[in-house]
Backbone bond lengths (Angstrom), bond angles and torsions (degrees), N, CA, C in turn:
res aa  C-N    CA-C-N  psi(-1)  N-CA   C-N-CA  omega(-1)  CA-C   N-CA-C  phi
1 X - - - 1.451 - - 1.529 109.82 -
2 X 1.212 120.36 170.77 1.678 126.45 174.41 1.560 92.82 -97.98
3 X 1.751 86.81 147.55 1.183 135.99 -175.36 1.969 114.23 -94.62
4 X 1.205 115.43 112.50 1.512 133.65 -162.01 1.677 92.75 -41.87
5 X 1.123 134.78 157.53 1.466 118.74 -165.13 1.531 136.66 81.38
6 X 1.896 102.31 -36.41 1.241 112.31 -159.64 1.922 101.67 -69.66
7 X 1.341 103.65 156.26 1.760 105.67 177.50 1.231 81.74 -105.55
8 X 1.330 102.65 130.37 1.657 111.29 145.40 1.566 126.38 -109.28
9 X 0.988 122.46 173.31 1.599 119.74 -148.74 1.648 122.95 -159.26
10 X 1.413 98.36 -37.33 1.433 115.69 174.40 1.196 112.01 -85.53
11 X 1.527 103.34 147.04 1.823 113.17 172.13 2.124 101.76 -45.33
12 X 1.057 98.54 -52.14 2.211 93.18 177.98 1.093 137.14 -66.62
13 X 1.876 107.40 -17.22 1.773 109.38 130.93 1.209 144.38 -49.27
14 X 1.477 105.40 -65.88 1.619 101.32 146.45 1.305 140.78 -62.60
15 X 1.246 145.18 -17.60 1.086 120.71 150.01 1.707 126.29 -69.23
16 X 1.614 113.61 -29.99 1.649 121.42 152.46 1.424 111.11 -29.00
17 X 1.468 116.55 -51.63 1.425 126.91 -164.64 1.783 106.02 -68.98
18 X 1.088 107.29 -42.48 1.690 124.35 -172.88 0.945 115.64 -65.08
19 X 1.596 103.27 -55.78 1.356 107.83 -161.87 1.894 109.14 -79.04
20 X 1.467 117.90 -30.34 1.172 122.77 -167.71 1.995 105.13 -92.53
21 X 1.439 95.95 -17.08 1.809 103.53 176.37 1.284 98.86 54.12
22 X 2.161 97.05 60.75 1.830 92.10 149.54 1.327 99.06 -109.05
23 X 1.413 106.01 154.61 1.699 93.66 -177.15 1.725 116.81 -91.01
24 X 1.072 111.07 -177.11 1.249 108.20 -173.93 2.094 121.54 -131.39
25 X 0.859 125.72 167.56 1.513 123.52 -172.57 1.764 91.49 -115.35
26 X 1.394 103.42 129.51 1.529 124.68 159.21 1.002 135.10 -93.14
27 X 1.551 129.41 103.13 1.500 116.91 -160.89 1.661 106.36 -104.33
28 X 0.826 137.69 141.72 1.452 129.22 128.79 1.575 136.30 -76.84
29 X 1.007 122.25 92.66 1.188 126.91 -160.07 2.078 107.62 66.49
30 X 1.516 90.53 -127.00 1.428 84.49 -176.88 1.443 114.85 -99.64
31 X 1.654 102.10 1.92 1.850 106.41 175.35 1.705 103.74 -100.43
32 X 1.476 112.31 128.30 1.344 133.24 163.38 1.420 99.25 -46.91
33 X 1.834 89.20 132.61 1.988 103.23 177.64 1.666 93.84 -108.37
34 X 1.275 98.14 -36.38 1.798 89.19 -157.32 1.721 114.83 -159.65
35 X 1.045 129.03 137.09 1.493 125.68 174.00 1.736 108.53 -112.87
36 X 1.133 104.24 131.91 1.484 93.54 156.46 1.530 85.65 164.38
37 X 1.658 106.98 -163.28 1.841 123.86 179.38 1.448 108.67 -89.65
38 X 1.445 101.27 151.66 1.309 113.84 148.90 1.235 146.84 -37.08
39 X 1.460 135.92 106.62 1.408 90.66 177.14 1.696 100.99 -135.24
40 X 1.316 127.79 14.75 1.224 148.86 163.08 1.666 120.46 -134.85
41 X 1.341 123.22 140.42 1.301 96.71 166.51 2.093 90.71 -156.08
42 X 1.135 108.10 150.92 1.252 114.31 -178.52 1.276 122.00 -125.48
43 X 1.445 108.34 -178.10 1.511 102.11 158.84 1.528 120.55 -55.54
44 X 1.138 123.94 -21.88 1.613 116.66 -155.13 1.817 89.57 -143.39
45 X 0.998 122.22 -16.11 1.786 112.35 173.18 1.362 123.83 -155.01
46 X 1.068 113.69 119.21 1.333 125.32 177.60 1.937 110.69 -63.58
47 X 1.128 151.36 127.03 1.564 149.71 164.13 1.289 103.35 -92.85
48 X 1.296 97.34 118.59 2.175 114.65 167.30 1.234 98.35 -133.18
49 X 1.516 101.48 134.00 1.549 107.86 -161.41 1.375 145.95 4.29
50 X 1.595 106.63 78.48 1.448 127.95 -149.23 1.197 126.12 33.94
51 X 1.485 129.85 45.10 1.167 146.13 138.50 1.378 142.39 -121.15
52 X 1.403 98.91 139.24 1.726 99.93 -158.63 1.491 112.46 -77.60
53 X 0.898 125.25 163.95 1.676 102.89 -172.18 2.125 94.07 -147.70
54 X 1.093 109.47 121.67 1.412 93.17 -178.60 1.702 130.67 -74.97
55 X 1.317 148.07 91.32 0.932 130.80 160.29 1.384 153.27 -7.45
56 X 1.270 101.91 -12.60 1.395 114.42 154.21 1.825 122.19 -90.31
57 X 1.016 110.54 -43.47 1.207 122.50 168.52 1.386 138.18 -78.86
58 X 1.754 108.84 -18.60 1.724 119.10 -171.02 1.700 89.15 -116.04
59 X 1.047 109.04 151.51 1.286 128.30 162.98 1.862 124.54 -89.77
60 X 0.954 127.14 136.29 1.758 113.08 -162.54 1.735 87.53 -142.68
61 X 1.863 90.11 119.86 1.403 106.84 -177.74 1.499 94.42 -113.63
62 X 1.465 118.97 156.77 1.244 138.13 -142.06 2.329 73.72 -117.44
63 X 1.400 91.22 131.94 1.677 93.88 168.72 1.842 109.25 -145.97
64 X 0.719 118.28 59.90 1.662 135.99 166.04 1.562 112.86 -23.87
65 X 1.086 145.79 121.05 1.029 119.03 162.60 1.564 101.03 106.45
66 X 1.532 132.94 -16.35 1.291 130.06 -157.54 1.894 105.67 -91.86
């Protein structure tokens, strides 16, 4: 399983994340955008609570347990 902290990055994180509904932390840079689950994720954007968030630009920390 992922570790509270952990970045995930790959398409098999996110779907790990989705499918099991751990939620996750959204960063922008080093300021927090958003916490919550998955419930879309693509080639090019991840969705946390109806927002798209781009993968190139947001950072997605793994929070287990939250």
């Amino acid at each position: 399983m992922y570790l509270n902290g952990q970045m995930i990055f790959d398409d098999h994180h996110f779907q790990d994340h989705m499918a099991l509904e751990v939620p996750i932390q959204v960063y922008n840079g080093r300021m927090h955008s958003d916490i919550g689950f998955i419930d879309y994720y693509g080639k090019d954007f991840v969705r946390v609570n109806n927002i798209f968030y781009s993968r190139q630009h947001f950072t997605f920390i793994s929070r287990p347990g939250y």
